[in-house]
C-alpha positions as protocol buffer text, in pm:
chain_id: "A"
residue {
  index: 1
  type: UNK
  ca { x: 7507 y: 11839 z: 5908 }
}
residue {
  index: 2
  type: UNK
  ca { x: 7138 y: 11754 z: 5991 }
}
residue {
  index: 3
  type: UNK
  ca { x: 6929 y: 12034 z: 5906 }
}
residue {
  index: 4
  type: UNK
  ca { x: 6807 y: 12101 z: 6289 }
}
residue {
  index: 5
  type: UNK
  ca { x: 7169 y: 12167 z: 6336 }
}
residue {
  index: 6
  type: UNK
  ca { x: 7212 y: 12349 z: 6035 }
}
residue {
  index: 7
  type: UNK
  ca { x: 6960 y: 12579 z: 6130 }
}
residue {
  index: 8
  type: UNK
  ca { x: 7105 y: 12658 z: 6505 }
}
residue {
  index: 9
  type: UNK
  ca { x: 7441 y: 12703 z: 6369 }
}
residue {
  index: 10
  type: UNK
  ca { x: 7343 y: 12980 z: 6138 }
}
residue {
  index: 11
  type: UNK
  ca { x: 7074 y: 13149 z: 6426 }
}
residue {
  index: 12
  type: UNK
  ca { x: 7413 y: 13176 z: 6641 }
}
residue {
  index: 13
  type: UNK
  ca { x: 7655 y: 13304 z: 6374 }
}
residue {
  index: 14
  type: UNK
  ca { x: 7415 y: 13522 z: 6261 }
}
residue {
  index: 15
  type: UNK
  ca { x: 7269 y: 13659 z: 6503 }
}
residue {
  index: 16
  type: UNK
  ca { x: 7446 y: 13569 z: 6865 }
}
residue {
  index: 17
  type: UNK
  ca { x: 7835 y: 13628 z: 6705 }
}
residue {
  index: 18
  type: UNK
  ca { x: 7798 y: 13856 z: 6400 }
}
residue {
  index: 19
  type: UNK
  ca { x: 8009 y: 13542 z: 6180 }
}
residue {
  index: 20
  type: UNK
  ca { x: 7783 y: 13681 z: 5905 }
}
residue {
  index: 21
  type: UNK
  ca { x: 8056 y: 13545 z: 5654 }
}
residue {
  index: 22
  type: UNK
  ca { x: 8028 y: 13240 z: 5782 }
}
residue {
  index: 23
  type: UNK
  ca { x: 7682 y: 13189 z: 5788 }
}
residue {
  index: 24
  type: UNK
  ca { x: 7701 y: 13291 z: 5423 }
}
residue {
  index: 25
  type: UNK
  ca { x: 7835 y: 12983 z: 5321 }
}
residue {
  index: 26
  type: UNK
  ca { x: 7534 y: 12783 z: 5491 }
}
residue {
  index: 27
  type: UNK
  ca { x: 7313 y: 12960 z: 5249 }
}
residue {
  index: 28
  type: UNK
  ca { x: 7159 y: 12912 z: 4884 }
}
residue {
  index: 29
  type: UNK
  ca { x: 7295 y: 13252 z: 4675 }
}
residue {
  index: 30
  type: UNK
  ca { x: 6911 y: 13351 z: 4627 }
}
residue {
  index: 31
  type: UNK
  ca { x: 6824 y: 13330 z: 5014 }
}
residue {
  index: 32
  type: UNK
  ca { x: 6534 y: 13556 z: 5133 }
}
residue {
  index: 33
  type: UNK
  ca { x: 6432 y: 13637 z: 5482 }
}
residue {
  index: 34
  type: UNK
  ca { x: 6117 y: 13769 z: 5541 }
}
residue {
  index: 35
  type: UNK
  ca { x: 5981 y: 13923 z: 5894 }
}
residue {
  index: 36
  type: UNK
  ca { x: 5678 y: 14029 z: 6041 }
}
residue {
  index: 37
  type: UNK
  ca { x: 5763 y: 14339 z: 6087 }
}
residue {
  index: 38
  type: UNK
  ca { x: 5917 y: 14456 z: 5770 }
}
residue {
  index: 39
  type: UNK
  ca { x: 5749 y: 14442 z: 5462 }
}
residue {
  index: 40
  type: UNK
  ca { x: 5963 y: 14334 z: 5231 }
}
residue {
  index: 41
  type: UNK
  ca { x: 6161 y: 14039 z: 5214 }
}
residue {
  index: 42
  type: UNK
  ca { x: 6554 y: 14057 z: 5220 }
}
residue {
  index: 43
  type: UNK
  ca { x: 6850 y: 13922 z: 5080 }
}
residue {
  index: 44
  type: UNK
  ca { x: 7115 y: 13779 z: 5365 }
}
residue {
  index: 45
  type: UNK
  ca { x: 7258 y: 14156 z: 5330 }
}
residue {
  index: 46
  type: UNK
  ca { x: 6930 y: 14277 z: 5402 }
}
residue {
  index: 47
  type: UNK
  ca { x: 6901 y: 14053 z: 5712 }
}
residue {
  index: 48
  type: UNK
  ca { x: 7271 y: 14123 z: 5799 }
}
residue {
  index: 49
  type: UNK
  ca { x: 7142 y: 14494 z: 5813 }
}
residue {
  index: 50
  type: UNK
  ca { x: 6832 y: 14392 z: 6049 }
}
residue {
  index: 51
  type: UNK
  ca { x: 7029 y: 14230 z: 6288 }
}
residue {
  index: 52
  type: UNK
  ca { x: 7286 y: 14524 z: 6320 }
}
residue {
  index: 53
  type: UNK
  ca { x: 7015 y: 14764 z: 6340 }
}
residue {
  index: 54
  type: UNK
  ca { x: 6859 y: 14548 z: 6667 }
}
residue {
  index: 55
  type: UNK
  ca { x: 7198 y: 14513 z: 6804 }
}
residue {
  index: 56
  type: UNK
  ca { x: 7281 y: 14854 z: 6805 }
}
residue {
  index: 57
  type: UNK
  ca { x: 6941 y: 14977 z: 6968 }
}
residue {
  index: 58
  type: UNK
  ca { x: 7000 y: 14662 z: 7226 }
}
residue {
  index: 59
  type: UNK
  ca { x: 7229 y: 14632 z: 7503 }
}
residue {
  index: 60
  type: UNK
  ca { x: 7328 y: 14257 z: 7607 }
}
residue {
  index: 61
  type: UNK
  ca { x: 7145 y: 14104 z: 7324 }
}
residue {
  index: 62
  type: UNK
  ca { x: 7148 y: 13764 z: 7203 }
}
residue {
  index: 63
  type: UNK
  ca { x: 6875 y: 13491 z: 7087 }
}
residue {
  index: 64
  type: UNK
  ca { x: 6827 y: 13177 z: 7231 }
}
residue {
  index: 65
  type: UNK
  ca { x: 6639 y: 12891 z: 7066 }
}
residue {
  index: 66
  type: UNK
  ca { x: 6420 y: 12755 z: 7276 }
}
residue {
  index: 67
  type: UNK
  ca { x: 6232 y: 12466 z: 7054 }
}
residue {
  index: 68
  type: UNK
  ca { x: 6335 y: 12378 z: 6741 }
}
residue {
  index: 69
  type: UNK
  ca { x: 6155 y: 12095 z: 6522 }
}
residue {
  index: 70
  type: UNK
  ca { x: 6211 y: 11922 z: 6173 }
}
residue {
  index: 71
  type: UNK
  ca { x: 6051 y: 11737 z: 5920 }
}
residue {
  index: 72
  type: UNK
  ca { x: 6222 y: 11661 z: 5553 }
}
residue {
  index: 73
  type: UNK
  ca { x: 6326 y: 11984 z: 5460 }
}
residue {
  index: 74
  type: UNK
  ca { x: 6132 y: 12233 z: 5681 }
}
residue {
  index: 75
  type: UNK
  ca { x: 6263 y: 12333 z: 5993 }
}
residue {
  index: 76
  type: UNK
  ca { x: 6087 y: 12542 z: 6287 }
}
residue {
  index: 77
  type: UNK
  ca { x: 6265 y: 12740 z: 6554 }
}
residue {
  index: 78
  type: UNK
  ca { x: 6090 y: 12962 z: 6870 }
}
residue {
  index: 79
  type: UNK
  ca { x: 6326 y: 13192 z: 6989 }
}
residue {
  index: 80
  type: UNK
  ca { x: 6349 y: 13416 z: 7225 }
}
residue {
  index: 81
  type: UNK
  ca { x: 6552 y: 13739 z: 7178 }
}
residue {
  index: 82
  type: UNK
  ca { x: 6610 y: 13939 z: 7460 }
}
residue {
  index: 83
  type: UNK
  ca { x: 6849 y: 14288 z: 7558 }
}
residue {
  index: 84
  type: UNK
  ca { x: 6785 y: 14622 z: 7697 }
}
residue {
  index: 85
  type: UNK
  ca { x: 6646 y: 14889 z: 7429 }
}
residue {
  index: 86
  type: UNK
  ca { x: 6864 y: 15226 z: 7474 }
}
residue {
  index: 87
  type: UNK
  ca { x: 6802 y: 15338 z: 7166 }
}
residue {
  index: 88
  type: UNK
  ca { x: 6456 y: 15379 z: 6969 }
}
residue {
  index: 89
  type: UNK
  ca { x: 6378 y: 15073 z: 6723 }
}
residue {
  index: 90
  type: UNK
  ca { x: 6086 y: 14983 z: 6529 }
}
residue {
  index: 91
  type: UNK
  ca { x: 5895 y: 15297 z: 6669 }
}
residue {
  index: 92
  type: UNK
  ca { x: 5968 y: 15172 z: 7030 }
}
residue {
  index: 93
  type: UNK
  ca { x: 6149 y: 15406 z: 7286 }
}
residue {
  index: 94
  type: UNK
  ca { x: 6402 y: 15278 z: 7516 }
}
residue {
  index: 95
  type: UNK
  ca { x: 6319 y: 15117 z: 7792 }
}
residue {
  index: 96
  type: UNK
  ca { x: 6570 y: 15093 z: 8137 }
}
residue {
  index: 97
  type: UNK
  ca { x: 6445 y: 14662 z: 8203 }
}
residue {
  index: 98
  type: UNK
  ca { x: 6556 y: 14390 z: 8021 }
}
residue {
  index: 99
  type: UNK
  ca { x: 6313 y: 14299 z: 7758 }
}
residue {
  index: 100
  type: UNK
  ca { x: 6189 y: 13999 z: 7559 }
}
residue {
  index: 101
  type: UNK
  ca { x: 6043 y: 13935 z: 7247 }
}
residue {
  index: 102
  type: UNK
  ca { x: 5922 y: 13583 z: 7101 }
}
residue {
  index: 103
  type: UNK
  ca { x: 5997 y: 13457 z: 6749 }
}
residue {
  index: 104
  type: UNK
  ca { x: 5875 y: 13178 z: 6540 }
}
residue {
  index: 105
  type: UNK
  ca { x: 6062 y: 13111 z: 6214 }
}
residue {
  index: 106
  type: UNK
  ca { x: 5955 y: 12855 z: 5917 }
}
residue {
  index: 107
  type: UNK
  ca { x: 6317 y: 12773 z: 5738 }
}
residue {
  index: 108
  type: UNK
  ca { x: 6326 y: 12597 z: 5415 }
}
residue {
  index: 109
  type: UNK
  ca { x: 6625 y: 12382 z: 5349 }
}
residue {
  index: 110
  type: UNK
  ca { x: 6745 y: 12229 z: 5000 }
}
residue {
  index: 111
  type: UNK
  ca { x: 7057 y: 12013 z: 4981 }
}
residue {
  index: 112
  type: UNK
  ca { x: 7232 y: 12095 z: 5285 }
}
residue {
  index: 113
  type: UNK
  ca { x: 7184 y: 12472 z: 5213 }
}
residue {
  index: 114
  type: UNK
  ca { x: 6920 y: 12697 z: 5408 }
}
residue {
  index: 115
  type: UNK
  ca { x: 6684 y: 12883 z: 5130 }
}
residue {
  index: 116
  type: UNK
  ca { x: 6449 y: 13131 z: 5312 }
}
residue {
  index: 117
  type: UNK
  ca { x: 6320 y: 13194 z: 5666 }
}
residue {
  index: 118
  type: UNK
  ca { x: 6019 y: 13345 z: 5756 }
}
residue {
  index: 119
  type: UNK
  ca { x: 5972 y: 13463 z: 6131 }
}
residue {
  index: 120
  type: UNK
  ca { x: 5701 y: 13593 z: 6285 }
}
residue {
  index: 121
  type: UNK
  ca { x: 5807 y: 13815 z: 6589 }
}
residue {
  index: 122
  type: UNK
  ca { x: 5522 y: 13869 z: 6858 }
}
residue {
  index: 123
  type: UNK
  ca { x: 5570 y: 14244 z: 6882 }
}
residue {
  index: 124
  type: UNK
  ca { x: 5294 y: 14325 z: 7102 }
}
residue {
  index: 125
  type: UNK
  ca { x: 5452 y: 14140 z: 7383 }
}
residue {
  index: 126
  type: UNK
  ca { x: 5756 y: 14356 z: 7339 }
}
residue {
  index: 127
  type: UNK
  ca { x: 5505 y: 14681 z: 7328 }
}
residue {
  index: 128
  type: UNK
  ca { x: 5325 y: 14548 z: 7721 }
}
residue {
  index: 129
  type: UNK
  ca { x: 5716 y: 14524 z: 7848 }
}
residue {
  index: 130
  type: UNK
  ca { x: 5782 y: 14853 z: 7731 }
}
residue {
  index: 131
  type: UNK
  ca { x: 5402 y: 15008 z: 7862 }
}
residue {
  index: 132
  type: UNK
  ca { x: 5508 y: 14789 z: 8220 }
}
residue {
  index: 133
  type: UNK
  ca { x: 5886 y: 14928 z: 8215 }
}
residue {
  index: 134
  type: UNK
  ca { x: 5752 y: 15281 z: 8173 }
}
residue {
  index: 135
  type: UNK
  ca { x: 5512 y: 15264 z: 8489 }
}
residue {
  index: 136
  type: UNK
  ca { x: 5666 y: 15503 z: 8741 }
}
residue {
  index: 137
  type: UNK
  ca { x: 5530 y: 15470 z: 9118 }
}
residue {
  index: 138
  type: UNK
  ca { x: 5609 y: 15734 z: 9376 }
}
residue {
  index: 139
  type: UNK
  ca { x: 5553 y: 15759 z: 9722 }
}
């Protein structure tokens, strides 16, 4: 599998279907994720427990890539992950509209086997659709 594919494969098992055992087996055993928004990095568990903890504060989620790129072993994806917050995440309150939230991630790839990914996830546009969502006009 060309690492482009690679890649989307384990963005859509991971975090579109919830395969996560699946996706295991596309990784090295010392795989790290790290996000802009947490501050440590993670083991696939640790991402595993990221992506359930979005889910669950999400209704209709899923990610799309938009662009994805390669070169040798480095691959770059822009997503877009988008759902309806219901529940509090990330210090954000729910929110009634369907939101969006932009993501770049850097993924490292070594023998057919994804090693890390780092995204960086562009938070303040998700903070201006919540500020816009909670704008009330009355007659």
């Amino acid at each position: 599998m060309d690492n482009k594919r690679l890649v989307r494969h384990f963005i859509d098992l991971t975090w579109n279907q919830g395969r996560h055992s699946i996706a295991r087996s596309l990784l090295r055993r010392d795989f790290t994720y790290h996000a802009s928004m947490i501050d440590e990095p993670m083991d696939f568990d640790g991402m595993v427990a990221l992506i359930n903890t979005i889910k669950a504060a999400m209704d209709d989620f899923s990610v799309s890539v938009e662009e994805i790129l390669a070169e040798g072993d480095r691959v770059v994806t822009q997503s877009t992950f988008t759902g309806t917050l219901v529940r509090p995440l990330l210090g954000f309150e729910p929110s009634d509209r369907l939101l969006s939230l932009s993501a770049v991630t850097f993924w490292s790839i070594a023998r057919g086997q994804i090693v890390d990914g780092q995204s960086q996830l562009d938070t303040a546009e998700l903070a201006r659709h919540i500020q816009r969502s909670s704008v009330r006009f009355t007659a």
